[in-house]
KEVODREN-331586 format. One record per residue: y, z, x of N, C-alpha, C in turn. Coordinates in steps of 0.02 Angstrom, whole numbers, plus 50000, padded with zeros to 5 digits. Each point is the difference from the previous one (the first is absolute). Example, Ala and Ser with C-alpha at 12.3 -4.5 7.8 and 13.67 -1.06 7.14 Angstrom:
# residues 2
497165039050660500595000049955500605000050045 500534996449982500595000350042500555003749961 
This chain:
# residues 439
499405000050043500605000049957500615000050044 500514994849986500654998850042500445006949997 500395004450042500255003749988500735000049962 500275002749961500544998549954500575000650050 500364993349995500514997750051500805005449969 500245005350046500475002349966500524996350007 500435000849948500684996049962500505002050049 500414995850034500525003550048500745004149956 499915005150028500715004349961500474995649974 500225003549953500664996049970500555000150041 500544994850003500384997450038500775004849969 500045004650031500735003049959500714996950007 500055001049923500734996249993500565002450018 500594997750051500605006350002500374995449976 500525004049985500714997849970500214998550062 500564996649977500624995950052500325006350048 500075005149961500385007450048499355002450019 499345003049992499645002750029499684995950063 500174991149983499744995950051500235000750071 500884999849969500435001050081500245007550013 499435004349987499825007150024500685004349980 500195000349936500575000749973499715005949932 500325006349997499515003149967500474999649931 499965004849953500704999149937500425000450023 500115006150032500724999950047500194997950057 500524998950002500264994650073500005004350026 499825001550077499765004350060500855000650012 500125005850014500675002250012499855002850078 500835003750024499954999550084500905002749990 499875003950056500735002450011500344996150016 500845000449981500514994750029499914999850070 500095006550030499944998350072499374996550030 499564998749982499424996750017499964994749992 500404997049923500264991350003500574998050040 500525005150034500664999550003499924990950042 500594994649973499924995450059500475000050034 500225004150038500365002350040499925001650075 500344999850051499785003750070499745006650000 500265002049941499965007150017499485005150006 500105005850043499415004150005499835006949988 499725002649956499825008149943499755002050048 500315007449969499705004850039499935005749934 499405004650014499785005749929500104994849935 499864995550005499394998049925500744993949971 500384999850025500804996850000500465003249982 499965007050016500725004250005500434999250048 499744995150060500724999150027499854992550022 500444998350005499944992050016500484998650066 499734996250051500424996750063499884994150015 500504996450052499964993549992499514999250066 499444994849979499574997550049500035002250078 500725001050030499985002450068500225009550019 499515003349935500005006050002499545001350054 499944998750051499795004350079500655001550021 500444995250004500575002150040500285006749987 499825000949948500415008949952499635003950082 499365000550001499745004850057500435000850061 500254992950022500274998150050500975002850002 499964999849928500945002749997500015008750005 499435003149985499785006849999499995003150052 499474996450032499875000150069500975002450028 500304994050016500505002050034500475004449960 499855002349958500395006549969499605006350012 499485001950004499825003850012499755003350073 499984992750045499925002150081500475002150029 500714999449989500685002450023499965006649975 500004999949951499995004149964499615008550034 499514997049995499415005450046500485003650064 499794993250054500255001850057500715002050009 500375002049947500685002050005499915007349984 499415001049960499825008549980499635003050070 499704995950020499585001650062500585003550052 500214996450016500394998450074500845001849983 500175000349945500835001950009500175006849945 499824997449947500065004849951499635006950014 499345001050012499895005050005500225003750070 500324995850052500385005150059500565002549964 500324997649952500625000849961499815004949967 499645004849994499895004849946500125006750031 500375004550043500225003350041500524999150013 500164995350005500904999550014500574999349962 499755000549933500645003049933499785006850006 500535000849952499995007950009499695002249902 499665004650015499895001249911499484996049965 499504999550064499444993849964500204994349985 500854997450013500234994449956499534994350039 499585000650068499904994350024499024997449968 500035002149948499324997449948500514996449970 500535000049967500074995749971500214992250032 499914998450045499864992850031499594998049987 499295004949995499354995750010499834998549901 500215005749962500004998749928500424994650003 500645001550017500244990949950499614994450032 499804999050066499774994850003499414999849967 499595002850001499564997549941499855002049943 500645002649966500064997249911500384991750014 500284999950039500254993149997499664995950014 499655000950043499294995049994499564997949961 499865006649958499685000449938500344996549949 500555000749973500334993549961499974994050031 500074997950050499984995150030499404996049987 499345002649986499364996949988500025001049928 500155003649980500155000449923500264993549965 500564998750024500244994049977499934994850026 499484999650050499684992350030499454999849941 499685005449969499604996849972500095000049927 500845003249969500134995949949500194992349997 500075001150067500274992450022499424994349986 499505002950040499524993350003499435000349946 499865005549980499425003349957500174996949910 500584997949988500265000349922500014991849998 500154999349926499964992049975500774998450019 500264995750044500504999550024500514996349925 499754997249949500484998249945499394993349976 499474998750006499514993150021500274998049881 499984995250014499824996549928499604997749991 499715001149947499315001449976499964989649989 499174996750028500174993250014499784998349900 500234992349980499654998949949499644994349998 499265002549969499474998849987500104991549989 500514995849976499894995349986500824996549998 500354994550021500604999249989500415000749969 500545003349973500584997449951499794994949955 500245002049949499784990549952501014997650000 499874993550022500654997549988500475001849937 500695000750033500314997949926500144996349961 500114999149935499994995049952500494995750016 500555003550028500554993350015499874996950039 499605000950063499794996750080499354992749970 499455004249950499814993649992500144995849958 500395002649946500334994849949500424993850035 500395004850048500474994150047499684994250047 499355002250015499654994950018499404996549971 500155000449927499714995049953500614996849976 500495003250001500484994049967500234995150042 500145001650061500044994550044499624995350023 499385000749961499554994250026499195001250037 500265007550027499575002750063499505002949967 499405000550031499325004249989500155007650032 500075004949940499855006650032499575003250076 500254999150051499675002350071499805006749978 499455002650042499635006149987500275004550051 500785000449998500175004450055500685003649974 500365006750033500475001349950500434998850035 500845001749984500544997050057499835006750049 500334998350065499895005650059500555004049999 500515001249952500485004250011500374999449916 500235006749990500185001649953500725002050006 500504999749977500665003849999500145007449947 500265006350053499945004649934500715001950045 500355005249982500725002250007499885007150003 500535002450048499885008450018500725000050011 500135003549973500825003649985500554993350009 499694997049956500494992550006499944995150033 499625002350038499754995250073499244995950003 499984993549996499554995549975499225001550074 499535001449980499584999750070499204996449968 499954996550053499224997549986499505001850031 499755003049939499095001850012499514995350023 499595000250026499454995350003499385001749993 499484994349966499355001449978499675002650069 499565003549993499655001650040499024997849991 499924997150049499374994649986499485003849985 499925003950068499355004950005499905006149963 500755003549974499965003049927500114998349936 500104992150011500104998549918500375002649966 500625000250025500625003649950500754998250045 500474999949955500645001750016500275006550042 500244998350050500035007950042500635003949976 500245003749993500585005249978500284998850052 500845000149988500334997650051499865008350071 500264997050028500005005050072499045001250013 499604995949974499315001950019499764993150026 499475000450062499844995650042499355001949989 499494992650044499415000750004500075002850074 499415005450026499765000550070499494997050016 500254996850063499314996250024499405002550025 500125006250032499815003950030499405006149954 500455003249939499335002149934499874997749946 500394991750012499514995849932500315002149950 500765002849969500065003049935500864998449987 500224998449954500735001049977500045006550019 500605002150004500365008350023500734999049963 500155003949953500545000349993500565003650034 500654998250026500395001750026499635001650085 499614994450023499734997550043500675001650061 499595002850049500655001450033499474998750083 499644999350014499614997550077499355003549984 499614998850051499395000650009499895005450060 499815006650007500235003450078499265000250006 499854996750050499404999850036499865007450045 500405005249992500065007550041499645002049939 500215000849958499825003349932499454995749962 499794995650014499494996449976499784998449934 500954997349987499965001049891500734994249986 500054998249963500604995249975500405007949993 500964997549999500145006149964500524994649956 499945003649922500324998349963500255007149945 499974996749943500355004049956499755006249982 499515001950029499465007349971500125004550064 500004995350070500165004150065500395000350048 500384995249968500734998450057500365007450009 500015005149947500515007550037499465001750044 499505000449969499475004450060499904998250067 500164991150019499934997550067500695002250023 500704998749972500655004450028499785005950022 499795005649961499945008149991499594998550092 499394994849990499645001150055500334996150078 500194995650013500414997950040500795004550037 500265002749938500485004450010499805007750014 499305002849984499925005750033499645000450052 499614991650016499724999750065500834999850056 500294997249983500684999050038500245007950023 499955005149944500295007350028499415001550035 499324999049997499605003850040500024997650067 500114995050016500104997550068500515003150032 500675002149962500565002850011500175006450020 499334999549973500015009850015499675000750057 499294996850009499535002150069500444997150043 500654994250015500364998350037500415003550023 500285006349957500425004650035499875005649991 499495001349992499485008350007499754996950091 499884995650022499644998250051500675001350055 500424999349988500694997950053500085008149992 499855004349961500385006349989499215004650031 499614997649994499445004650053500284995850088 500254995150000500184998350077500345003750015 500765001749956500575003250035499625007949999 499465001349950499885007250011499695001950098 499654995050007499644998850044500575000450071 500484996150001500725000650052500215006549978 500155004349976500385005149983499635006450039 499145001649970499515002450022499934999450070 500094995950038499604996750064500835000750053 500434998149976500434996350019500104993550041 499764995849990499954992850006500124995749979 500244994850054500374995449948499394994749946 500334996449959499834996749951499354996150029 499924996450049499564993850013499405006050023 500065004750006499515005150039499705004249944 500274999549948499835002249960499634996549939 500114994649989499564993549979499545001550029 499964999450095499254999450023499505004749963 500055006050004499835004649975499685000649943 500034993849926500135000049953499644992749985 499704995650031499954994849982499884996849914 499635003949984499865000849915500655000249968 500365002149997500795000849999500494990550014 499635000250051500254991950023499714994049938 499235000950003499594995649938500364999749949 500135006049970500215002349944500694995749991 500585000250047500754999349980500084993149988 499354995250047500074993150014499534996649937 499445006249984499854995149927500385000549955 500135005050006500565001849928500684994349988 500115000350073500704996849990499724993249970 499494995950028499854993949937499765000849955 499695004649988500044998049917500715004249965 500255001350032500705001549967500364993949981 500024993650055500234993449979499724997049948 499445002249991499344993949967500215004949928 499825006549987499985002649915500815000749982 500275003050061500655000149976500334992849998 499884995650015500364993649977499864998649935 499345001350003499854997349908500185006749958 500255005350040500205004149941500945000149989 500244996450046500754997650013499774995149935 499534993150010500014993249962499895002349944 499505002249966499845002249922500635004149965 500425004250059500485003849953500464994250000 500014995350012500754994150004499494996049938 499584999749984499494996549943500295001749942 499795008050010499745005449923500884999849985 500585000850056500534999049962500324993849969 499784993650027500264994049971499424998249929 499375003350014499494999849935499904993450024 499784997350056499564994750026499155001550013 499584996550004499275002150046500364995050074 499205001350035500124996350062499764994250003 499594998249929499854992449983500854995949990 500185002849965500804996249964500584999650045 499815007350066500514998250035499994994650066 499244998349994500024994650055499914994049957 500014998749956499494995149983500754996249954 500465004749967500514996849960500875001250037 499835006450017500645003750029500694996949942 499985005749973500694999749958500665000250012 500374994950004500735000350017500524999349943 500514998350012500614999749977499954993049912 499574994450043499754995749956499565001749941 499575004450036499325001649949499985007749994 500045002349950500205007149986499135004150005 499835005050019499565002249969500005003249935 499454996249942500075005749949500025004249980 499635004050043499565008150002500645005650022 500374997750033500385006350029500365001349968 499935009049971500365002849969500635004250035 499964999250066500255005150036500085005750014 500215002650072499345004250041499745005349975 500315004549952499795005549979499404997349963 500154994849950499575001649937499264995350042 500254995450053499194997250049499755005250038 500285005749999499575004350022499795004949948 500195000549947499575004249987499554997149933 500004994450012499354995749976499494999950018 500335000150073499375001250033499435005850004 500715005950015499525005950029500005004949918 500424999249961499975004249932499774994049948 499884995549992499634998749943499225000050012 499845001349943499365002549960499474990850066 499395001550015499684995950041499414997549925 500284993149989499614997849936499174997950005 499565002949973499255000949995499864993950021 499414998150015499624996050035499804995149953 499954994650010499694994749935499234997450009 499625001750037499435001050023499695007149993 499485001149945499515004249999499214997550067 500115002350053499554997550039499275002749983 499845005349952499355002849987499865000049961 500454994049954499784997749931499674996349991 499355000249938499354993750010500464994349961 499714995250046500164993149944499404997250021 499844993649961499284994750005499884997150082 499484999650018499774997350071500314994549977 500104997550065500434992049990499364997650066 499484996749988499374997550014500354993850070 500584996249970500304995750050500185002950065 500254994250036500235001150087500885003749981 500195001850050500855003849995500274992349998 500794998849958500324994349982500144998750073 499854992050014500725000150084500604998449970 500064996350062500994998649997500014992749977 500584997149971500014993349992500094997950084 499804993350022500244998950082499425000450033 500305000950057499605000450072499395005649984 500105004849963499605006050004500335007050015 499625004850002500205005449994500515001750077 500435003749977500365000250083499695008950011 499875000150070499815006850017500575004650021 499765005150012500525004950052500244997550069 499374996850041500414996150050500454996249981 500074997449928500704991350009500445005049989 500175005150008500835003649989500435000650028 500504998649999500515001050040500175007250011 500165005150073500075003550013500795003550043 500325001649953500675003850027500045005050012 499555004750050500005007050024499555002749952 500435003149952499615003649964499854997549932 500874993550003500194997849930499414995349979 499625000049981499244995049988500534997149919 500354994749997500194996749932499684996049951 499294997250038499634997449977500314993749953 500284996250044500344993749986499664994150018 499345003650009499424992650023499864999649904 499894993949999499784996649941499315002249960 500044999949952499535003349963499534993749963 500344995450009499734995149956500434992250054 499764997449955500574992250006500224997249960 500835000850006500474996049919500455001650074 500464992849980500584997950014500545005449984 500025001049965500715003549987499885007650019 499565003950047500095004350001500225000650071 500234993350049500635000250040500655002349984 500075000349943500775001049979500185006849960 500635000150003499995009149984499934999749911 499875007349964500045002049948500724998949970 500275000050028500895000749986500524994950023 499574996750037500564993750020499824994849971 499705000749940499824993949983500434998849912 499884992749978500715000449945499895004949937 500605001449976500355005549965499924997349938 499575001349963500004999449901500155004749969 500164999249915499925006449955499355001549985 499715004450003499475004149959499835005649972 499325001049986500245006949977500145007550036 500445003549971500085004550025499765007050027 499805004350040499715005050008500355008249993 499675003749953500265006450017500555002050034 500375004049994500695002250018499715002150081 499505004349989499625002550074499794995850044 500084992149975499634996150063499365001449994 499565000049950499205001250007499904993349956 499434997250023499754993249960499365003949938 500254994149948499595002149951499115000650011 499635003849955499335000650002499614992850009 500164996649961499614995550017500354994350002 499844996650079500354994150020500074993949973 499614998049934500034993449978500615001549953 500565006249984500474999249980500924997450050 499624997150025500674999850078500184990649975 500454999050007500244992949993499664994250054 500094994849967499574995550069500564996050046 500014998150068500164997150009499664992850022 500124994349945499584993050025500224998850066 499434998950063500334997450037500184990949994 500344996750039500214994549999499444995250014 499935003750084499394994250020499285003350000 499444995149990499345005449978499815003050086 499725004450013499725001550048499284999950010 499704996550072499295001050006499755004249963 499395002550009499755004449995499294998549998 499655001550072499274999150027499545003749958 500174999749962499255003849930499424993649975 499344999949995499404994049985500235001149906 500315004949976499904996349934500644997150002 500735002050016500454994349987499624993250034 499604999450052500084992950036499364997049967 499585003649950499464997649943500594996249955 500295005249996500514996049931500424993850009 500205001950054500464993050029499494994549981 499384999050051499334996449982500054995949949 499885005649956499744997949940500584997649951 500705000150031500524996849959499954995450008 500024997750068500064992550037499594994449991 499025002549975499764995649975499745000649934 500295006249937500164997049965500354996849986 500674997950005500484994150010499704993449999 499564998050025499664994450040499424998949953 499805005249942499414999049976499595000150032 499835005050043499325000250029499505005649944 500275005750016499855005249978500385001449923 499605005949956500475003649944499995006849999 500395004149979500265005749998499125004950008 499744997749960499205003349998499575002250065 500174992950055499895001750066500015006450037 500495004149969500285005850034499435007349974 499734997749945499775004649975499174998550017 499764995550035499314997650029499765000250083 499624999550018499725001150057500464996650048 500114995250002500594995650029500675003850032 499975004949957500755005550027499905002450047 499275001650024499785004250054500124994350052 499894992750004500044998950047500484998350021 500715000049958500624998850003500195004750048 499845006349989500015007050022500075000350081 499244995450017499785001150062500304995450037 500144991349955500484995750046500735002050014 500455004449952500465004150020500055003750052 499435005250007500105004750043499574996550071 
């Protein structure tokens, strides 16, 4: 008798979501874990820094090695020679002042410097931009204009789209090349501090620059005042008393540069915070007699914008779930992504004026460019919530723009014209290879 041939298992059916391993719910994932950004979390994304957060170790480092060897070697001979115990208090202020000093490096670099949150998908044009180019004849391009006109205390300034975040930037906010993100009130990139500083940390990098400036100031003449103790004690002259002291010598000669280096930028930022410039605007536009800046309210009230108004919340929940996004991070329109090496480097001033993308017009300034009516903004100079309420400005002449679906579309204008192809094309396999002869 043949043995009974068993029936092979049944073939199970999945659905379309259980096929592409997709369960009911879309697999979620912390922001910081999708972020497409440079940037780099630390404790689960409670603090965020920009991609060249080693250097923070390295700015520490030289705050805290002076630092040391000034308690070692000067300060504590100094503790006998006031009278009344007063000579502990050298070695306390120097390091409570030190202690703020790291304090506010790492409000500096540790916080969301002002980043705008990117969007998920472009702007949809406005109704007047493509109406105007159906009435003239023209086929709606799949691209929006690159600059918008909005007005700040009377004064006309142009915004521009931003590619790699898909949005209109708020005036005074730039892309960094350097952490991949809009920053509002974008003011450089400090590669010491290893963070953009903008509108969330620009007092705290002053607070920190300007009290690194007194601490240098102080071990600079606590050091000269254990020398003369040293001539007085001994009786000897000055150069004999250095010998004696070499640590003393280290000390006066590091100090004295970085006295040039923090105290210059703490001279430059207070000539900033009073005209209510960043150090993007003051190299990049420099305001004269011709071109007014909008922003300056003058000096009292730019400073205490700065240091007394309220520091506005973060627009990024970084430990908030949203859906896995299964895709690669967006690039740049262009050449490709630019790294931290393509940056241009001014000491400390990192402006990050290397290109983020490729469009023509982002040779030319925000403000020098022509003057329309539009609409108006807040008495405060703040741009409205959401940017598709800002006026357009058409530009005149069209500009490139190296993107595979405008140069699909171009394509596919040119030989429909010719009757080769019909509109349907676009929606069939054929698009893909349009796709690939583009790119």
């Amino acid at each position: 008798m043949m043995p009974a041939v068993q029936p092979p298992p049944p073939v199970p059916v999945f659905s379309d979501s259980s096929a592409a391993g997709i369960t009911d719910g879309s697999p979620m994932t912390r922001t910081y874990r999708a972020w497409k950004g440079s940037n780099v979390f630390f404790l689960q994304g409670r603090l965020i820094f920009g991609p060249d957060v080693k250097s923070i170790f390295l700015t520490v480092f030289l705050i805290v090695a002076p630092v040391a060897a000034f308690c070692a070697f000067v300060a504590r001979k100094l503790l006998d020679d006031f009278p009344h115990q007063s000579g502990w208090s050298i070695m306390v202020i120097v390091i409570a002042l030190t202690v703020f000093v790291l304090i506010v490096l790492l409000l500096t670099s540790g916080r969301d410097p002002g980043i705008v949150p990117r969007n998920a998908h472009p702007p949809e044009p406005d109704d007047d931009y493509g109406s105007s180019r159906i009435d003239s004849g023209q086929i709606p391009r799949l691209r929006l204009p690159r600059t918008k006109d909005v007005i700040v205390n009377g004064i006309t300034l142009k915004i521009k789209y931003c590619d790699t975040c898909k949005l209109y930037r708020p005036p005074r906010c730039s892309h960094c090349s350097v952490c991949d993100n809009c920053v509002e009130r974008f003011d450089h990139h400090c590669p010491w501090v290893g963070q953009c500083i903008g509108l969330r940390n620009y007092r705290f990098y002053f607070m920190f620059v300007s009290s690194a400036t007194l601490l240098c100031l102080y071990i600079h003449g606590f050091c000269w005042v254990y020398i003369r103790r040293i001539m007085d004690s001994e009786g000897i002259s000055i150069w004999k008393a250095m010998i004696k002291t070499p640590a003393s010598i280290a000390l006066i000669i590091y100090s004295f540069i970085c006295v040039w280096f923090v105290g210059g930028l703490t001279a430059f930022h207070t000539y900033l915070i009073s005209t209510n410039e960043s150090t993007y605007e003051n190299f990049r536009y420099r305001y004269d007699r011709q071109q007014v800046n909008p922003f300056n309210k003058g000096i009292l009230k730019n400073f205490k914008e700065i240091f007394c108004s309220s520091i506005p919340p973060s627009k990024n929940n970084f430990r908030s779930k949203v859906p896995k996004d299964p895709s690669s991070p967006s690039s740049r329109v262009g050449d490709g992504p630019v790294g931290p090496m393509m940056r241009k480097t001014m000491g400390d001033l990192e402006l990050g004026t290397g290109k983020a993308y490729s469009e023509a017009d982002e040779e030319g300034s925000d403000y020098k460019g022509g003057f329309s009516n539009s609409e108006e903004l807040s008495k405060g100079g703040e741009l409205a919530d959401s940017s598709l309420d800002l006026g357009i400005t058409i530009p005149k002449q069209d500009v490139e723009v190296h993107d595979a679906s405008y140069i699909m579309h171009s394509h596919w204008e040119r030989r429909s014209r010719m009757g080769d192809i019909g509109p349907e094309v676009l929606d069939g396999p054929q698009a893909g290879e349009l796709t690939k002869t583009a790119s």
